[in-house]
C-alpha positions as CSV (number, residue, x, y, z in Angstrom):
1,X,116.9,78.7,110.8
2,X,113.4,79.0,112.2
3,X,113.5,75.7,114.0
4,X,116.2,77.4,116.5
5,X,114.4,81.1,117.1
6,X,111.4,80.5,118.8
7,X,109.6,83.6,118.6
8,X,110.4,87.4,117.9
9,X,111.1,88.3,121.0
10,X,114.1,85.9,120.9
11,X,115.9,88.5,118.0
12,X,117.8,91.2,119.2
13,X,119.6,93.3,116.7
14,X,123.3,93.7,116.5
15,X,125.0,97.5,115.4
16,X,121.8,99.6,113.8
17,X,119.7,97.4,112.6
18,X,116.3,97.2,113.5
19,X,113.6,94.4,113.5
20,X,110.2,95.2,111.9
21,X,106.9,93.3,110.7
22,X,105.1,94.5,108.0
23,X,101.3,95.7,108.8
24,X,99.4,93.6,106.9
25,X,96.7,94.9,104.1
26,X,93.0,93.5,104.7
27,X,92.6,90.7,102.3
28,X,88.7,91.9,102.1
29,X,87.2,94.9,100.3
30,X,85.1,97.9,102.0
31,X,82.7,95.9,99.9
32,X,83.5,92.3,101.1
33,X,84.9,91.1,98.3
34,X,88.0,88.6,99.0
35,X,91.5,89.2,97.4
36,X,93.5,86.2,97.3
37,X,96.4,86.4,99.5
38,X,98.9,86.4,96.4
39,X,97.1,89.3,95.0
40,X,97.4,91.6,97.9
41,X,100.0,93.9,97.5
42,X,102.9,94.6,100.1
43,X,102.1,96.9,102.6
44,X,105.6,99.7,103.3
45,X,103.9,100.5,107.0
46,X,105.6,98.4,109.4
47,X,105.4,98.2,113.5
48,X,109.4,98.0,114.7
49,X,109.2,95.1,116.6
50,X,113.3,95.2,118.5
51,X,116.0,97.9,117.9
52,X,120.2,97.5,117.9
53,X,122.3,99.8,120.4
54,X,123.3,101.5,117.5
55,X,127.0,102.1,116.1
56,X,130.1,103.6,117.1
57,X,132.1,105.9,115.3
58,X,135.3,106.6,114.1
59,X,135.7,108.7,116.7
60,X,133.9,106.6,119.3
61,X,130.5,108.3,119.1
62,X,128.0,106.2,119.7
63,X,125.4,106.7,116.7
64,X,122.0,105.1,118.5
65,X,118.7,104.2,115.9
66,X,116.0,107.0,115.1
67,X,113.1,104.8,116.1
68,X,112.0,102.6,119.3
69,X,110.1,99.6,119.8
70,X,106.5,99.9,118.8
71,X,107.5,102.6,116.7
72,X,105.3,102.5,112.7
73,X,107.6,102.9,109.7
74,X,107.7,103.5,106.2
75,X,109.6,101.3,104.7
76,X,111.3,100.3,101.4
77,X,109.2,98.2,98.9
78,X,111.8,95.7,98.5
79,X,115.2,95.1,100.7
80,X,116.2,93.9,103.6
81,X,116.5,90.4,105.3
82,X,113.6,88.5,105.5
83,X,113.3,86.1,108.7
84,X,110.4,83.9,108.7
85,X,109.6,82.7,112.3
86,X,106.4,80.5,112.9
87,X,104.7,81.7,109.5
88,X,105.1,85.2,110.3
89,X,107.8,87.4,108.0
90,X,109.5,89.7,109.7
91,X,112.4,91.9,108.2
92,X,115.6,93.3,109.4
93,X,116.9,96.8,108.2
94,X,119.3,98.6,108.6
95,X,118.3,102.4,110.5
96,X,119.3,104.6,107.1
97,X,116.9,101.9,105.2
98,X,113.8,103.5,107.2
99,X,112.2,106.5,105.4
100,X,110.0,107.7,107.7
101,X,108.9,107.4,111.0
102,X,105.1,107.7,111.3
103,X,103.3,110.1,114.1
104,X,100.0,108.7,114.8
């Protein structure tokens, strides 16, 4: 699947769902110290990299995402669907799998 998207950018979420990279956790200690890169624990701050026009209704409300583009997240420790695009992991969520937006 990764030989056909070319680059993030190239993703744009259908209904709610929402696009997001994980910030990624220094691999080196305050002290210097390395930490291999299978040791490092996941990070749950993400950046939300493209967002869906949202979801309609029974009614015919339309129900648009909580967050933007550029937006940090919290995010779930596990879940969602991982999309690998020229070694980089991104993930797409749904909006009610975000748990908190962060003000900075």
């Amino acid at each position: 699947m990764s030989s056909i998207i070319k680059s993030a950018k190239s993703i744009f979420p259908t209904l709610d769902r929402i696009l997001v990279q994980r910030i990624k956790v220094p691999q080196q200690t305050s002290s210097g110290i390395y930490i291999p890169e299978k040791n490092v624990p996941k990070n749950n701050l993400a950046t939300v990299i493209a967002v869906g026009p949202g979801f309609n209704t029974q009614s015919g409300e339309l129900i648009k995402p909580s967050v933007k583009a550029g937006d940090k997240v919290l995010i779930p420790p596990h879940g969602g669907s991982p999309i690998n695009i020229e070694k980089e992991e991104y993930l797409l969520l749904r909006d009610s799998d975000i748990l908190a937006r962060i003000q900075e």
